[in-house]
N, C-alpha and C positions, 0 to 999 in steps of 0.2 A: 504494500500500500504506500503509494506515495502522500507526501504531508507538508503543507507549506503552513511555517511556525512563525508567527511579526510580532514586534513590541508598536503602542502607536500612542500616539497623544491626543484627547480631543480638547477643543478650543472652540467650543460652541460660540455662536454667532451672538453678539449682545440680548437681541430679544430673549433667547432661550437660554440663557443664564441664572435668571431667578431657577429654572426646575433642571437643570443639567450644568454644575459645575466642572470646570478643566479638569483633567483627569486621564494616569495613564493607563494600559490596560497590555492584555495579551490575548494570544488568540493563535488556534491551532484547525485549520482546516485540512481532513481526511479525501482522501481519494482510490477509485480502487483502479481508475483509465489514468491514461494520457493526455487525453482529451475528453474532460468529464460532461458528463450531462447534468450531473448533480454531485454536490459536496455536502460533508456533514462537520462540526467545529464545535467547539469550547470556545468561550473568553471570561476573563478575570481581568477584573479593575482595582486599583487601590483605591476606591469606595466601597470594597469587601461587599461588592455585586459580581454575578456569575451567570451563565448561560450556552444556552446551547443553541444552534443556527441549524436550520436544512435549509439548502439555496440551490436550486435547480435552474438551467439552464433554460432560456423563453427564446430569445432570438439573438443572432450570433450575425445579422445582416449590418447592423451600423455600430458605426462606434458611439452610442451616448454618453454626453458630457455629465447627465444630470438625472436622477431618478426621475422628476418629471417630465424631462423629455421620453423618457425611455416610457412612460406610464402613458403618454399621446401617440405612442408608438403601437404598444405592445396590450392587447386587450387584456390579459389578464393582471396588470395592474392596473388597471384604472380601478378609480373607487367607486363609479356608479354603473359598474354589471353587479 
């Protein structure tokens, strides 16, 4: 199984600062391809929060800069289906 392992920093945007303070974290995504269709992870914060991710592959056609572009794109994130 391959495994890509990151350390990362968040730096929320001012608005979202009152309910998400800076913060750094880890994070371990699983794979069992090359070229996965889906991956499964852990992450750990020193806000002693923890969790776990399934992220599956929608479409592999553009490169999106930004969740919401990718959400105008790709029907199964938009929020109103």
């Amino acid at each position: 199984m391959d495994r890509l392992s990151f350390l990362y920093q968040n730096d929320p945007r001012p608005e979202h600062r009152d309910r998400s303070h800076p913060h750094l974290g880890s994070c371990s995504l699983n794979t069992a391809r090359l070229v996965p269709q889906a991956i499964h992870g852990t992450y750990f914060t020193d806000r002693y929060t923890q969790g776990e991710m399934d992220l599956r592959l929608l479409d592999r056609s553009k490169g999106y800069t930004s969740y919401q572009e990718a959400a105008g794109q790709v029907p199964e994130l938009r929020s109103d289906t």
